[in-house]
Steps between C-alpha positions, in 0.01 A plus 500: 500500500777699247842571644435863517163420728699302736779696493298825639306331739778356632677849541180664660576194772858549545430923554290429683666281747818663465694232370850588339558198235822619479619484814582175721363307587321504157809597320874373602825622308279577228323110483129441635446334833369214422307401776349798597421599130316138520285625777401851396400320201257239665358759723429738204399223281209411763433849500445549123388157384762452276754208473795488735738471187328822365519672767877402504618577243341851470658561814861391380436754182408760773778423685792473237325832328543664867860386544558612119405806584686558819814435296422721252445824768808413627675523158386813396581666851844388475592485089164690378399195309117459469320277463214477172229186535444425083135438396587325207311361239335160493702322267801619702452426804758204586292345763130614581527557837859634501551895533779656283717763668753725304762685706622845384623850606204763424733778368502247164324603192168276452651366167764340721245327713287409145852365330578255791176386521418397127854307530424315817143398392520513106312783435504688212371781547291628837331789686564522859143647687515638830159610648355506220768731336798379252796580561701704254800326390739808485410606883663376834286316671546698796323778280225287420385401882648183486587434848642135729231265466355628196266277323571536138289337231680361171310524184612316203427746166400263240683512153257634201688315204663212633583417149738768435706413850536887577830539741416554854616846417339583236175345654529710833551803283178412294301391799550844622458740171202267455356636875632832422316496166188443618547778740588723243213400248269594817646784552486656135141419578436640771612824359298503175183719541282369257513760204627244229241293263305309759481193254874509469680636795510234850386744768436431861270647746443436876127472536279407790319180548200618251756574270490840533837724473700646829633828524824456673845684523745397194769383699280241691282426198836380321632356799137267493528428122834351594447264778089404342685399201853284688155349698306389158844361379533279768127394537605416114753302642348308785214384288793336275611328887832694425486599882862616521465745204170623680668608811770635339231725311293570811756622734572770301140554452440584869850707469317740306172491682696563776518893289178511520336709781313264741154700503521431111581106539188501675257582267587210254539116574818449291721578830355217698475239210836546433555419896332188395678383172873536704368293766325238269867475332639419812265250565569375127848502535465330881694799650223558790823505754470867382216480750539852678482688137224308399339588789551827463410532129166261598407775778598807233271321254197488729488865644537594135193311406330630821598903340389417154180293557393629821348280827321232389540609142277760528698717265535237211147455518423812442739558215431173339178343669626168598812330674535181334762554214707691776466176752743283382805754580388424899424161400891488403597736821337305789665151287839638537412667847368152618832376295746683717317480803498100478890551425574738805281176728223725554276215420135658673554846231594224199153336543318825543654656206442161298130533546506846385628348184277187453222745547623699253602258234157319542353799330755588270640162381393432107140345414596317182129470400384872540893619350402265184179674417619817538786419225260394267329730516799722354658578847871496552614323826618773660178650421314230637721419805493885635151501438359220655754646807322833494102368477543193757432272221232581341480462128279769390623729699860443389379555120402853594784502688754446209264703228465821742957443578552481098315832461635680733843389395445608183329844605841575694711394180309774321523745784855464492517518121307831505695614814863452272336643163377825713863525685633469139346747351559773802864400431478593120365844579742620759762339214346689238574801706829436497579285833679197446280143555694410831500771681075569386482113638648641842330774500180346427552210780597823764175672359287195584408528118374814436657691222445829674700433744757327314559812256588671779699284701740483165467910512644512834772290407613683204465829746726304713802471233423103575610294194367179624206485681597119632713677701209691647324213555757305678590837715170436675638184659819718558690275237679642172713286282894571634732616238753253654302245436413606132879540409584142599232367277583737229876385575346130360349676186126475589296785328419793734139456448496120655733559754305778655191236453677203650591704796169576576375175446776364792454799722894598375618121567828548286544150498136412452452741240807380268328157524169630357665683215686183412186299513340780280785495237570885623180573418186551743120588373465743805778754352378779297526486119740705366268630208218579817700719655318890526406496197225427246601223365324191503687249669701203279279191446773282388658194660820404573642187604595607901128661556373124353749357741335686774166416385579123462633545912188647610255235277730220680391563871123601376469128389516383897220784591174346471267675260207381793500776799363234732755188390689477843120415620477205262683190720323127449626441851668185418822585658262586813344216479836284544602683819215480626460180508909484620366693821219320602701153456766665736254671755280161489821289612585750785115449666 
């Protein structure tokens, strides 16, 4: 039985009964009773079949935890001193079954909190995770929710050269333009519209699971680029075991998601996978004391899988004919639910959850054999591990399987192809009438595509006296770039053009939106040309060194997105297998 088993039976048993650990007779001038601590712990060791020094001791770390905590209520009513329990990691932790406390006012900036712990435990350089949520170094931690009690999780941030021995400065500051670029490469993504050379322009799209394209508002469709693409970084970094990194990464993902509208979140899987990669980094990073958010993520995960493949997976079925790639994300969810219920001593909804998963990973685990001829035959093993998934096995039908996926992967490539080249040529004919290429883009995209339309949405605005028709755009969300605003970043001698952009891009973030030009050089692909302006000109085709520096920021984070639509399906279950096989030695010793 693990620590954390014991530990919650034994509370169910002392709620139950009423019985105050830290009180006498248990509990005398803050030291246990010895005596009648010895006898609670033979009757609930009789109870529990457990050892008498087992049961013990996890009574003594109830106790003392109890008595801790006592103390610590009655410090912060009288000095406002809380209390934070650290979760930190492994290769930290002085003694295993020791809890580390830190003691601080909650008026303090987090970075205070951050600085005393890296010099008390030798830590470099760390995130502090609350619920889920890291803390922003420059914010109270009053402002943040932090509250007496708090369990805060540390997370080391690993170095990236060691070789070059960055100062801890220096590293914090790149840790964080290195987040903040990949949010910003996203970004610029998410507000390109596809007009540029298809074979040379990264473009991103939010499609359904056939692979078809969603119509959704702007703001929410860039609001989705940005927290698909922090998730795809750190599934990029969890499959390198850099856990820490991961979380980091995926936080901020469900930030973002969190812009989303709900009804939206439940028409695609991403939301609820996500659920599951911050949870399977806790369990990576043994941080499952965070048991109430993972919980909660855990429960978020399955109602979103409920909305997006329906009862019994009656929708997926019909949008994809089978359930068996899709399986091993509630293979993983009743693991971790079976997980977290073994920790919380729920021992009955463990097993039942367990057998869920053995049922699942019976069908789902690799068959070496069948895997091997389907890679001779040509197969990658993705190929051949997603198909085998989605026909139960069978060989033949997995080689139509793969042949019929191919084509129709390659049918949508040249749909979308023909899509851009059509969208590209409406643009050059409202530009050869004179409209400038960004605003025929936006008026095409408010036009649904139809030039019509768009020629006359870019009348009305010239009837209007409107000079730029972004502004038109962004009035419909009741948002137009501040003047205020502008001036400050004019005041740092960004170019009009980009500032207006970057504004945009960081719904008027001042702050955010100075970091993006930076990481652009001043420069951002979203601004209008110059020489497109209302006009006939064709716009300049030459380079320059801060649009390749933009370019080389946006390639960097499309190397982490898989090329595969379906790679987050494609898990050998080896990891699963290993906890697995943890549970059922734990569950076996308890009957």
């Amino acid at each position: 039985m693990s620590e954390e088993n014991l530990e919650a039976k034994l509370k169910q048993h002392l709620k139950q009964e009423k019985v105050e650990l830290w009180s006498p007779p248990f509990t005398e001038d803050t030291k246990p009773g010895l005596q009648h601590m010895q006898e609670l712990a033979e009757r609930y060791a009789s109870l529990l079949c457990v050892s008498v020094g087992q049961v013990g001791g996890a009574l003594e770390r109830i106790r003392a935890q109890a008595v801790h905590r006592g103390r610590g209520n009655q410090t912060y009513r009288e000095t406002n001193v809380a209390t934070l329990e650290l979760l930190l990691p492994r290769e930290y932790r002085k003694e295993a079954k020791k809890k580390h406390y830190l003691e601080t006012k909650l008026d303090v900036l987090a970075q205070e909190v951050m600085d005393r712990i890296a010099e008390e435990y030798g830590l470099k350089y760390i995130k502090l995770i609350l619920n889920g949520r890291t803390l922003s170094a420059d914010l109270r931690l009053d402002e943040q929710t932090v509250k007496n009690n708090s369990k805060v999780m540390v997370l080391k941030v690993s170095e990236e050269d060691r070789k070059r021995q960055i100062s801890e400065d220096q590293k914090k500051k790149k840790q964080k333009n290195d987040m903040q670029r990949t949010s910003n490469a996203f970004t610029i993504l998410s507000e390109r519209d596809g007009t540029d050379d298809p074979g040379t322009t990264p473009f991103l799209e939010i499609a359904d699971q056939k692979g078809n394209p969603l119509n959704i508002p702007h703001e929410e469709k860039k609001a989705l680029i940005v927290a698909m693409g922090l998730h795809e970084k750190g599934r990029a970094l969890m499959k390198r075991k850099l856990y820490d990194d991961a979380l980091c990464h995926l936080v901020q993902a469900d930030q973002h998601f969190g812009r989303c509208d709900s009804a939206l979140l439940n028409t695609v899987d991403n939301y609820a996978v996500l659920q599951l990669d911050i949870v399977w980094c806790y369990r990576a990073l043994e941080a499952l004391s965070c048991l109430d958010d993972g919980k909660l993520r855990l429960h978020r995960a399955e109602e979103c899988f409920t909305q997006c493949y329906g009862t019994q997976y009656t929708r997926l079925i019909n949008i994809k004919g089978s359930t068996g790639k899709e399986e091993v994300l509630f293979l993983r969810l009743y693991l971790l639910q079976s997980l977290l219920s073994y920790i919380d001593g729920n021992d009955a909804l463990a097993r039942a959850k367990l057998q869920q998963v053995e049922a699942l990973y019976s069908r789902l685990s690799d068959d070496s054999e069948k895997m091997s001829q389907l890679m001779l035959i040509g197969f990658s093993e993705r190929e051949s591990r997603l198909a085998l998934r989605a026909c139960e096995g069978d060989i033949q039908s997995s080689v139509g399987y793969i042949t019929t996926r191919r084509q129709e992967r390659e049918d949508l490539k040249q749909r979308e192809k023909q899509k851009r080249r059509s969208r590209m040529d409406a643009i050059a004919s409202l530009t050869s009438m004179g409209f400038s290429r960004r605003d025929a883009a936006r008026a095409l995209q408010q036009a649904d595509g139809d030039v019509n339309t768009a020629y006359n949405i870019l009348l009305d605005a010239q009837a209007s006296e409107v000079t730029n028709l972004g502004e038109v755009t962004n009035n419909n969300t009741g948002e137009v770039v501040s003047e205020e605003k502008l001036s400050q970043l004019l005041y740092m001698g960004f170019d009009r053009d980009s500032c207006q952009t970057a504004l945009r891009l960081t719904d008027g973030d001042v702050q955010s939106a100075t970091q993006l030009l930076l990481d652009s050089h001043g420069f951002l692909t979203g601004s209008p040309d110059p020489s497109s302006s209302c006009s006939s000109e064709e716009p300049s085709t030459s380079s320059s060194p801060e649009k390749e520096n933009t370019e080389d920021m946006v390639n960097e984070v499309l190397d982490d997105i898989s090329r595969h639509e379906e790679d987050y399906l494609n898990v050998d279950l080896e990891e699963e297998r290993v906890l697995i096989t943890n549970l059922n030695s734990y569950l076996n010793m308890q009957s």
